[in-house]
C-alpha positions as CSV (number, residue, x, y, z in Angstrom):
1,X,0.0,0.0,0.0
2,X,2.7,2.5,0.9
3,X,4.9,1.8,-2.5
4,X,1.3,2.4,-4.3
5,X,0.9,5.6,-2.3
6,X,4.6,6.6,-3.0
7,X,4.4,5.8,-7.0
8,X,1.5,7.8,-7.1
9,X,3.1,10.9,-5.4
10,X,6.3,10.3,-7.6
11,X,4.3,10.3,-10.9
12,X,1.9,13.1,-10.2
13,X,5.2,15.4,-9.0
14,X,6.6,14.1,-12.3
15,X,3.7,15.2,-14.6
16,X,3.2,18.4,-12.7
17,X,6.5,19.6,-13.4
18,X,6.4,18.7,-17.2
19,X,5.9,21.7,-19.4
20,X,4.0,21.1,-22.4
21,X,5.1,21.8,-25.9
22,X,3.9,24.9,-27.8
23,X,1.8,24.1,-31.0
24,X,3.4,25.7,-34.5
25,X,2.7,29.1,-34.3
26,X,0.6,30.1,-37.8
27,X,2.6,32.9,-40.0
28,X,0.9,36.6,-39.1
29,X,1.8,38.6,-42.2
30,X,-0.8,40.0,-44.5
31,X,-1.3,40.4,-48.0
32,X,-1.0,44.4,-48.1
33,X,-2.3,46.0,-51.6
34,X,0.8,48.4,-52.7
35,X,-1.3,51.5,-52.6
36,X,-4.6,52.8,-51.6
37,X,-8.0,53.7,-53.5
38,X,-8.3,56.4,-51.1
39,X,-6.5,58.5,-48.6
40,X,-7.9,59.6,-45.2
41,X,-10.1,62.5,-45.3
42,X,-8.6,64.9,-43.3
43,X,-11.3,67.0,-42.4
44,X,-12.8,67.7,-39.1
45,X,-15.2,65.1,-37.6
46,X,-19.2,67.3,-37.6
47,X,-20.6,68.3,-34.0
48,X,-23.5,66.1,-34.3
49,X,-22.4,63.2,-36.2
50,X,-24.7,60.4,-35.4
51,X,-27.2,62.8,-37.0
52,X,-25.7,61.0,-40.2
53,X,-27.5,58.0,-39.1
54,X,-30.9,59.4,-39.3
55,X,-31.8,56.9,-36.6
56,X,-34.4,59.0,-34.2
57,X,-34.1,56.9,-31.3
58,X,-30.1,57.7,-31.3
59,X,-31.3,61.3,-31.6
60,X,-33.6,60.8,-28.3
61,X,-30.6,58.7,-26.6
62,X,-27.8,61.1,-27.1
63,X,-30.1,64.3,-26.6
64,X,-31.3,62.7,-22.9
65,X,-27.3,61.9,-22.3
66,X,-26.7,65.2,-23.0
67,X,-29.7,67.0,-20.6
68,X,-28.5,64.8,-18.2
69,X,-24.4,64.1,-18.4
70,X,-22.7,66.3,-15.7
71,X,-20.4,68.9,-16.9
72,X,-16.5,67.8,-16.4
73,X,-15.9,71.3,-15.7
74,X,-18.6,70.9,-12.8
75,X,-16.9,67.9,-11.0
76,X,-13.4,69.6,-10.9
77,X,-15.3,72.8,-9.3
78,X,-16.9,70.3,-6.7
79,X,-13.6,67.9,-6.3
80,X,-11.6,71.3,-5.7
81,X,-14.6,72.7,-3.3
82,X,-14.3,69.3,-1.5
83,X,-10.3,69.7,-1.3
84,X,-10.6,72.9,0.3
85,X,-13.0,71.9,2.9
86,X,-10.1,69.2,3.8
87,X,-7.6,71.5,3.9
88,X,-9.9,73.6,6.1
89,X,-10.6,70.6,8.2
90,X,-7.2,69.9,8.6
91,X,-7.1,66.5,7.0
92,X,-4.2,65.1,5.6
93,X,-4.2,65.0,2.1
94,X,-0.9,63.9,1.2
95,X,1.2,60.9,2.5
96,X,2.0,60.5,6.2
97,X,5.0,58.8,7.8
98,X,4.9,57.8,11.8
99,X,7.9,56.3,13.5
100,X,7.5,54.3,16.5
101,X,10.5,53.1,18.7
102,X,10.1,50.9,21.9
103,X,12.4,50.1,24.5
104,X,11.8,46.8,27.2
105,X,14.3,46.0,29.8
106,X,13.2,42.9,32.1
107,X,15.3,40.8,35.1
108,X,13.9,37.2,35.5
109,X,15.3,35.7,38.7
110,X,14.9,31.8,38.7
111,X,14.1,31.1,42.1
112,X,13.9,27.2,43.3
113,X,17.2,26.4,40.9
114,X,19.8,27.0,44.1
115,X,23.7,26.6,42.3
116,X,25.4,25.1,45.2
117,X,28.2,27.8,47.0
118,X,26.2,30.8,45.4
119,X,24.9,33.5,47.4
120,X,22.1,34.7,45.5
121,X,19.6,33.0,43.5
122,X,20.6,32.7,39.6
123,X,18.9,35.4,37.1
124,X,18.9,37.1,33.8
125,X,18.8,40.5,32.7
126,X,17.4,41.2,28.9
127,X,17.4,44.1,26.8
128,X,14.8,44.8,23.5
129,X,14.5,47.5,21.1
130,X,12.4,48.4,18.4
131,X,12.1,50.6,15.7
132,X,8.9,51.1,13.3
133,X,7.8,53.2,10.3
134,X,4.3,53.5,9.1
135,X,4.1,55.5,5.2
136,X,0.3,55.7,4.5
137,X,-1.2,57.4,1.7
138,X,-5.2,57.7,1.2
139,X,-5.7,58.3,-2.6
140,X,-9.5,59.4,-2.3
């Protein structure tokens, strides 16, 4: 049972590691005409272009998206508005840093172990530092 077990483990490491074979990769070029029937108009793309379409339910679609798209210009007023009022606040807007250090000095005295001829009982004085810095940003 355990050389079954052990076979199986060897042969499913062994087919896990393998690393199949890429197929033949098919040739990308293109068959490119030597010159154009046209060239790129180079004129300026209309205001109302989908008009072109003469679809009027793209009319009634783009019209509503216009009544009721927000103005860019709008939502940089109201993102600067809302800056200010954090500045005002005093938030912190840009990254912070915070250091921490710590300091721990402890004595363990093991009492119960007596060492024959000593005096006083035997004991261990340690000494830990730290040091710690925190860099947080809040992007929104």
């Amino acid at each position: 049972m355990r050389s079954t077990s052990t076979l199986t483990l060897l042969c499913a490491v062994a087919f896990g590691c393998a690393t199949p074979v890429d197929p033949t990769p098919r040739d990308p070029r293109l068959e490119l005409p030597d010159a154009f029937a046209a060239g790129a108009d180079s004129s300026d793309v209309e205001d109302y272009w989908w008009r072109s379409f003469g679809d009027p339910e793209l009319e009634r679609l783009i019209t509503r998206a216009f009544r009721h798209n927000r103005d860019v210009g709008a939502a940089a007023a109201r993102l600067a508005a809302a800056l200010a009022e954090a500045n005002l606040a005093g938030a912190d807007i840009g990254p912070s840093l915070d250091a921490t250090f710590g300091a721990t000095r402890s004595r363990q005295v093991f009492v119960g172990f007596p060492i024959p001829g000593a005096s006083q009982p035997l004991s261990t004085t340690t000494s830990n530092f730290g040091l710690g810095l925190n860099l947080s940003w809040e992007l929104d």
